[in-house]
N, C-alpha and C positions, 0 to 999 in steps of 0.2 A: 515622318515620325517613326514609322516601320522599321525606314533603312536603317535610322538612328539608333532604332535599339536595339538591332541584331548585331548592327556595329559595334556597340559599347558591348553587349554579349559576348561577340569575339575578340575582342582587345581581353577582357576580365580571363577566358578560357585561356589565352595568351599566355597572360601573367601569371598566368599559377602554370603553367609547365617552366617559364622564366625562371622565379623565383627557385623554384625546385626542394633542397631542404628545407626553407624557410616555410612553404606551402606546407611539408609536411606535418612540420613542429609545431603550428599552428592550429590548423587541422586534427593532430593527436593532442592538442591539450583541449579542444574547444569538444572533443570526444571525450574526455576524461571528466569533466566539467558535466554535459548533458547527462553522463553513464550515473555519475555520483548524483546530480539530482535526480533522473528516473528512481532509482534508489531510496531517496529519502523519500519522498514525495508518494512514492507507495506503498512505503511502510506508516507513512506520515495519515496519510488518506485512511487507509485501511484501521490504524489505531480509532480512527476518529469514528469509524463508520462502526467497528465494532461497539464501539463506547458507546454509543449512539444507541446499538441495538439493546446493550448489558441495561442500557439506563431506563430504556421501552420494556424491556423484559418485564412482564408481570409472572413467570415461573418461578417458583421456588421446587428445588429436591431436599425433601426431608428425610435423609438415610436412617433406618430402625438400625439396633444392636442387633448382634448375630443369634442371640439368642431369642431372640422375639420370631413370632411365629403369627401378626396380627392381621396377616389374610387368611390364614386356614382355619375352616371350622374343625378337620380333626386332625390331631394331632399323635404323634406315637411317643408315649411315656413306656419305658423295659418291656419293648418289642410289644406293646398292645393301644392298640388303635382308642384316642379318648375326643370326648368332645373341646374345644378347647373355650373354656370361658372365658378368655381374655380378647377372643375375636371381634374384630372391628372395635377394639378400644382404644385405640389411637387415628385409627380413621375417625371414630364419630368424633374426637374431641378434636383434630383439623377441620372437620365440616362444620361445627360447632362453633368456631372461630369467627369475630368478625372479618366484613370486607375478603371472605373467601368464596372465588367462584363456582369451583371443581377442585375434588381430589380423585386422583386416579393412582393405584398400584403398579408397581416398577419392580419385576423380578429380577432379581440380580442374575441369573441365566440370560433372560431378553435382554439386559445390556447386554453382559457377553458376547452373546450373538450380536448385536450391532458393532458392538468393536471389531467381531471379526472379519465383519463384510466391510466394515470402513480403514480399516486399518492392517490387514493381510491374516493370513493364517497361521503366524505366529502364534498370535492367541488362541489358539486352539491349546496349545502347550496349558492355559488354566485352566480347563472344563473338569467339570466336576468337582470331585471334594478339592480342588487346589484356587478353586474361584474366588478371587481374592474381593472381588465387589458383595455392594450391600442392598438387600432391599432397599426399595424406598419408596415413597409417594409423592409423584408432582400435583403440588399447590399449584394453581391458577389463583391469583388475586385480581378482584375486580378491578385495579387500576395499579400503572407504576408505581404511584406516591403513596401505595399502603402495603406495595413488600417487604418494605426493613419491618414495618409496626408487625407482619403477620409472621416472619420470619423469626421478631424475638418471640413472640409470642409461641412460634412453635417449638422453639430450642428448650422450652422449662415442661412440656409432657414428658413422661417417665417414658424410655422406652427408643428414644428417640434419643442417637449418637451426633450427628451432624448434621446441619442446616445450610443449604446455599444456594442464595439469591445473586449471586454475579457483585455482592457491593463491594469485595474487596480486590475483585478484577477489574473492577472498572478505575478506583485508585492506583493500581500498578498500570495497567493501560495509558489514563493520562499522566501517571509522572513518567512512560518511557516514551509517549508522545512528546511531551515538553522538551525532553532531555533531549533527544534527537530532532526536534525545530527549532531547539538554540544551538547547537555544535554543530549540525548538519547547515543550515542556514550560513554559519559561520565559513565553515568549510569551502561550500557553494560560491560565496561571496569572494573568497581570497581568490577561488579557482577562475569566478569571472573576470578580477580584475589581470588574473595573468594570461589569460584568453584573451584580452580584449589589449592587452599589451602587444602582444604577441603577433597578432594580426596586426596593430597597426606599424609594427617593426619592417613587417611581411611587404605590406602596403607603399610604408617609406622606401625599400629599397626600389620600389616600380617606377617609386617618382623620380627620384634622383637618375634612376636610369631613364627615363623617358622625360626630362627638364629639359633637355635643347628643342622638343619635340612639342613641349608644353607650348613653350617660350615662343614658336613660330605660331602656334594656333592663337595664344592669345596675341598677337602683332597680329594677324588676318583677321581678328574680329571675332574669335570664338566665344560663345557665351560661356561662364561658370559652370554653367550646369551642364553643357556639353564637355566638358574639360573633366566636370564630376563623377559622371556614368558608368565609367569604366572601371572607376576604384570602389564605388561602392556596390558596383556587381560581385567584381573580385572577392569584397568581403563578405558580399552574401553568398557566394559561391564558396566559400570556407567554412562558414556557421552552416550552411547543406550538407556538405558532404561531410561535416563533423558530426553530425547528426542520424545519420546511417546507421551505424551500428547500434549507438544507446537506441536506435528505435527497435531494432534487430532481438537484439535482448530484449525488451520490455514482450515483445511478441511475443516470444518462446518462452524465456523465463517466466512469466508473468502466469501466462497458460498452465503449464506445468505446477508452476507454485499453486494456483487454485485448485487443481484437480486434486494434489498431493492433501492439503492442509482443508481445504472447504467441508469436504463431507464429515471429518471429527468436529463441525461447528455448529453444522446443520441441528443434530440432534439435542444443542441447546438453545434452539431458537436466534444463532449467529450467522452470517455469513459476510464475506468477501465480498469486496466491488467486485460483478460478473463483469467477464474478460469482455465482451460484444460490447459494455459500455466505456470499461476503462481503458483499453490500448486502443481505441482509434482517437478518443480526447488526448492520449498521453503525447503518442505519438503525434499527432498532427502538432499539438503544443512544442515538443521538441527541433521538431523543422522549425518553427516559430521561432525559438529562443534562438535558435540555429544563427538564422540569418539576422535576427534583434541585435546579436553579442559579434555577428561575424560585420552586420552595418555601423555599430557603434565603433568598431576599429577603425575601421575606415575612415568614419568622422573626423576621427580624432587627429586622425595621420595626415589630413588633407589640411585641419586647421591649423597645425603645429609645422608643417613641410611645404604645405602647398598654398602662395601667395595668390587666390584667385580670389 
């Protein structure tokens, strides 16, 4: 049983130095194929995980007009220091609210400063009077199913510019989810059937060359399935090594894209499938598909060429 399959091992390593361009062109589409769905599949994933989080989100940020001043008790009116009556009058009437947990104050400087430890020192260029952010106060709602009710509710206090709970992210999220798991899908699909063409072309040419060869083993009594071994190694040996680089990429690119893109997500309660879980599933999945689309060739080639 041993010798059998090292045998058929080497007959399949054979055939693809054999075949030669045909190997390759096989091999480079069935690589073109894994690369485009790593691709979809992680922008696919990640839409969902997002949405997932926008939809658990119980935060709301309530951004104040610039001229609102409703954390400071004093205030400066023509250079002289006053108390300001109008303090905590848009806080008490968020806390006031139903179905609200906590409200806490958001200076538009400590954003800035978060932008510019997450996002480079660029933004350094707004500090001070050029700071284009706005106070504000994150809402905590006591559950997801009462942020839109607390968020209209907070867009009608005087005083208060903008409101935003993620609901209109998470409608563009799943419609460029959608959009890209029906064209992406489609894509995918044409790309398998000329991957699995292609190999089994690869395939056919081994047999035709190796048919007087066939012809004596089956006249000695060869089984099928010893006749079989060889071609459907060859095609899993093609869906492998097709598979190599879209794993490559997903490594690196994938990595890089988290570290780039995750920490501007972080501080709205979002993040990205972390890398430790997603490239070793993606990856192992891609060998997978690998030799799935590289065996299916084979099949095919064996049932349409090969009389066993």
């Amino acid at each position: 049983m041993i010798r059998r399959f090292f045998r058929h091992l080497w007959e399949s390593i054979k055939s693809l130095k054999r075949n030669g361009w045909m190997t390759v062109a096989a091999t480079g589409i069935v690589t073109i194929t894994l690369t485009l769905l790593a691709i979809f599949a992680s922008v696919i994933l990640n839409a969902a995980k997002l949405t997932r989080d926008i939809e658990n989100n119980v935060r709301i940020t309530v951004y104040l007009q610039v001229d609102t001043h409703d954390n400071s008790e004093v205030i400066t009116v023509e250079g002289q220091e006053r108390s300001n009556e109008n303090f905590h009058k848009i806080y008490d009437q968020l806390q006031g609210l139903s179905n609200v947990k906590s409200v806490t104050f958001s200076d538009k400087n400590e954003q800035l400063n978060k932008l510019i430890e997450t996002m480079g020192d660029d933004w350094n260029l707004y500090s001070g009077d050029a700071n284009p952010l706005y106070d504000a106060y994150i809402v905590d709602a006591t559950s997801p199913s009462e942020v839109v009710a607390v968020s209209e509710a907070a867009k009608t206090i005087e005083g208060v510019t903008e409101v935003n709970y993620g609901g209109a992210n998470t409608q563009r999220l799943l419609s460029l989810t959608n959009l890209i798991q029906t064209w992406g899908l489609i894509g995918v699909g044409l790309l398998f059937f000329i991957a699995i063409f292609l190999i089994s072309n690869t395939i056919r040419i081994t047999i035709i060359s190796r048919s007087r060869e066939i012809q004596i083993m089956r006249l000695v009594g060869a089984k099928s399935s010893y006749i079989r071994g060889p071609f459907l190694f060859e095609g899993a040996w093609i869906g492998l090594i097709g598979a190599i680089l879209p794993s490559l990429l997903v490594y690196f690119v994938y990595d890089m894209s988290y570290r780039q893109f995750n920490p501007g997500l972080v501080g709205q309660n979002l993040s990205m499938i972390t890398p430790d879980l997603f490239i070793p599933i993606m990856i192992g999945s891609l060998f997978v598909l690998g030799m799935i689309i590289g065996s299916i060739g084979a099949r095919i080639s064996m049932r349409r060429y090969l009389k066993v």
